[in-house]
N, C-alpha and C positions, 0 to 999 in steps of 0.2 A: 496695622493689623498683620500686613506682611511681615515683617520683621517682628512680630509680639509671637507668630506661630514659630518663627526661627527660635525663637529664647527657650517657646517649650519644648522644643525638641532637643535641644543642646541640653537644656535640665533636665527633663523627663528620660532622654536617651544616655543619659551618664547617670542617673539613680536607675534606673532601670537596669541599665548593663550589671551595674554595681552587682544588685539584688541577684540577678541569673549566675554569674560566676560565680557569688558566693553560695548558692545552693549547688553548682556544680563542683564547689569547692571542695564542701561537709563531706562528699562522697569520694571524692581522691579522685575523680578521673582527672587527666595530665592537660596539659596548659593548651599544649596546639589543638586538643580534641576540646578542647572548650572555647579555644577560637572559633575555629569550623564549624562548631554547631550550635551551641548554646547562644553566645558572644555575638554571632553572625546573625541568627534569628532576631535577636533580641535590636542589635541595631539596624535591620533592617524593615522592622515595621513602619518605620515613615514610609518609603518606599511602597512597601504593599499597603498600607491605607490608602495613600494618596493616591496613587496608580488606579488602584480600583474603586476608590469616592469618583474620581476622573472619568472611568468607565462606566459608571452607573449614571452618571450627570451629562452624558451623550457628548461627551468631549476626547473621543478615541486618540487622538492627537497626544493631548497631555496625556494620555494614561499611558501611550507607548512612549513616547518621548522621556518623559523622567524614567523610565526600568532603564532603558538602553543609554541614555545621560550618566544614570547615578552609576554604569557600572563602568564608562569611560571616564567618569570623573573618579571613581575608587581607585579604576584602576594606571592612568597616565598621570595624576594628581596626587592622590591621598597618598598611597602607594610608594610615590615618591620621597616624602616625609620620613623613612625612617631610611629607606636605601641611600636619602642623600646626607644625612646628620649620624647615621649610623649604622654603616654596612656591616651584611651579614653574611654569613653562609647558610647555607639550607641543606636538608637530607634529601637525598632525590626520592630515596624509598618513599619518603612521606609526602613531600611536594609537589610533583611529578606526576601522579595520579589525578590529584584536583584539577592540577593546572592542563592537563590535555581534556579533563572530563570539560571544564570552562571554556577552553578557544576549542572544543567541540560544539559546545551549547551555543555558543556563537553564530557557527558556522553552519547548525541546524538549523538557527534561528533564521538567518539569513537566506537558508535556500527555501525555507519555508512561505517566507514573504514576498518573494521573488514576484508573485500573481498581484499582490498589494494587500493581502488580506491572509489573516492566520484564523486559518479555518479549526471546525472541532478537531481531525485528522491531525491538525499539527498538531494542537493542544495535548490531546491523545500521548502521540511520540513524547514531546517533552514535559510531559506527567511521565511516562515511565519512566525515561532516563532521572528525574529527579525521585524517584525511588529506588533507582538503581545508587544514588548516590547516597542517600540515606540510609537504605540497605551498608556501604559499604564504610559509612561513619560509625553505624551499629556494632560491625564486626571489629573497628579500631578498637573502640572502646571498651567493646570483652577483652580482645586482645590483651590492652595495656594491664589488665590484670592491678584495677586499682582500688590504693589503701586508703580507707576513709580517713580524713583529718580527726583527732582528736580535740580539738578544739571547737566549740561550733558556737557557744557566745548564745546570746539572747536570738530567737529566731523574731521576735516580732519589730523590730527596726529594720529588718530587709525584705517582712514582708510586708510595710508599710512604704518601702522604697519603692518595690516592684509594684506594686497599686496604683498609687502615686504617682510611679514612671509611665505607666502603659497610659493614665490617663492625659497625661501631658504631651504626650505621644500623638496622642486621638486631637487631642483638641489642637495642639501645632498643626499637624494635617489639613486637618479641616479650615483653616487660615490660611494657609497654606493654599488649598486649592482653590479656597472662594477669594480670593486677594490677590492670587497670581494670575486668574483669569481677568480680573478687574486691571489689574496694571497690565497685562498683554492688550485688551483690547481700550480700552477707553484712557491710560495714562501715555504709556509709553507709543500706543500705535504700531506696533509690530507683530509679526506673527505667533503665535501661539506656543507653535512647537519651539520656539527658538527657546522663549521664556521656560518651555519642561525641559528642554535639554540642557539651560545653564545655571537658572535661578531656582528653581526644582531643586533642579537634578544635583548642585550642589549644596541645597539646602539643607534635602532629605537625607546625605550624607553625609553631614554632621556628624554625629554618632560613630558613624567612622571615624572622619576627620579626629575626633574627642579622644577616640583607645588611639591610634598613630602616635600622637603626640604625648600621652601617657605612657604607653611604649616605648617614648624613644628619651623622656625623663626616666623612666625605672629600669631603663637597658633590657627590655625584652620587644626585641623587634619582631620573636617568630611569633607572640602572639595577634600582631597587626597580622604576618602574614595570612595566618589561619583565618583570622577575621573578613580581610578583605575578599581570599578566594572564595571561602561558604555564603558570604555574603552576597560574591558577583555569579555564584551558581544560583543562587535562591532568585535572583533578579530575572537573573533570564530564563530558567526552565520553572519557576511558577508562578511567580505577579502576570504578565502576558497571558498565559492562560486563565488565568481567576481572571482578569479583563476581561477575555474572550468573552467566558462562560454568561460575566455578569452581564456583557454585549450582545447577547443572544446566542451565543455560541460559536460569532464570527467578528474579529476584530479588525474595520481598517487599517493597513498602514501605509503611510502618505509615500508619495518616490522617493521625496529628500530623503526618507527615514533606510529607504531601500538602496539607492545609491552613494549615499554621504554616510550618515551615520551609522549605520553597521558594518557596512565596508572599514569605517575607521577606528572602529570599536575592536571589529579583527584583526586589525591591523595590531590594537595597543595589546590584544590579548596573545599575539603569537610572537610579536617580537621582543617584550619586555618580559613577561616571567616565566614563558617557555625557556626562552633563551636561556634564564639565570639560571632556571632548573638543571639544566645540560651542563652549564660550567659548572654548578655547585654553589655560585654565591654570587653576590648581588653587588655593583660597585656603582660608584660615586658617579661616571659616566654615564650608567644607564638610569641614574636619575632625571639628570642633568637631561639626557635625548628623552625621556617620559615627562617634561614639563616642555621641552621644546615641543612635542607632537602634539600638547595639549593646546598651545598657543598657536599650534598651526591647525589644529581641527577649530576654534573661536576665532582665527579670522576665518574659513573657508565658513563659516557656519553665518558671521554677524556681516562680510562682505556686499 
């Protein structure tokens, strides 16, 4: 059933995706602004399902462990995928903004939890800052000042995808949470959070993982990029709180998750796509060092 919720999400989150890009097609807005927003949303609901089914099901653990998982695993893993098979350059104008708004969100995240527990107070803070980002996607996309496609084709086969997708989506999830709990405690015998933070947390990032590797067959890498950063903003400054909220308005979070995992989450957030941002572009080395950091956060994590 574990692996039957993985299939719906690999299908559901690739007709899915499908369906959003191409309504954000019909209307012209430009590619990277349909990474970041649209693209990112839409592969990100494993993530916010499953997060906050986790939270409602009194398992705070799993519900923080896969947000802050799926965005170490987007970002030192998936991430890697197209930097390593095919490097790119980036605009810092465009780039650069995400990428310090994300290893800020981090960084908030982290000082916020520091007590073990992310109060309404935190949630508060990053609710606004994730309106500050949406506010600043909104103005991209006036900005871009864009031409609707001419083309738009039969509209009800995409919206039979996106139906289709979103429910396949829900029901992965939900297998997902009730099957990964069953194999952390009664198969496998290990902790809980270990299972959100690699089998989750790589799970639910599928979706990702799916546009990376389409991406890097159709030679458009900056749409992964767009993808991954709106995606690793959405993780951290709103699934956590929508936990909270659904947690009574205060969510546990365990030490390991305070010491290990966000420390190392900041870690992949400030030295891989900060860094490229500053040079301008993205090489085959700092792929290569974002799977070595990944294989060194899975031993310090499975040790």
């Amino acid at each position: 059933m574990f692996g039957a919720g993985l299939v719906c999400i690999i299908w559901g989150g690739d007709r899915f995706v499908d369906a959003a890009a191409w309504l954000a097609e019909i209307s012209g807005i430009p590619r990277f602004v349909v990474g970041a927003t649209v693209v990112s949303v839409a592969t990100t609901l494993p993530e916010i399902i499953v997060s906050v089914m986790a939270a409602a099901s009194g398992e705070p653990e799993m519900a923080a462990g896969n947000a802050i998982g799926s965005v170490t695993a987007n970002t030192a893993l998936i991430f890697s995928i197209p930097v390593l098979f095919l490097p790119f350059t980036v605009s810092r104008r465009n780039y650069l903004p995400k990428e310090l708004l994300f290893a800020g969100a981090v960084l908030l995240l982290w000082v916020l939890s520091l007590g073990g527990r992310l109060t309404i107070f935190g949630c508060v803070a990053m609710l606004l800052l994730f309106s500050y980002h949406i506010y600043r996607n909104i103005r991209e996309a006036k900005s871009a000042a864009p031409q609707p496609s001419e083309e738009r084709g039969s509209a009800i086969p995409h919206i039979l995808r996106f139906i289709l997708g979103a429910g396949a989506i829900v029901l992965g999830s939900r297998l997902l949470v009730d099957n990964g709990e069953l194999i952390a405690r009664d198969l496998l015998h290990v902790d809980e959070r270990v299972i959100s933070l690699t089998l989750l947390a790589v799970g639910t990032s599928l979706p990702e993982l799916v546009t990376a590797i389409s991406a890097v067959i159709k030679r458009e890498p900056a749409l992964t990029a767009g993808n991954i950063l709106g995606a690793n903003i959405i993780d951290m400054l709103l699934i956590l709180p929508l936990c909270s909220i659904v947690s009574g308005g205060s969510l546990p979070i365990a030490p390991e998750i305070v010491w290990l995992d966000l420390p190392f989450c900041l870690l992949c957030a400030v030295i891989l796509p900060v860094f490229a941002a500053l040079r301008g572009r993205f090489s085959r080395l700092q792929g290569i060092l974002s799977v070595l950091l990944y294989g060194v956060y899975l031993y310090l994590l499975l040790r």
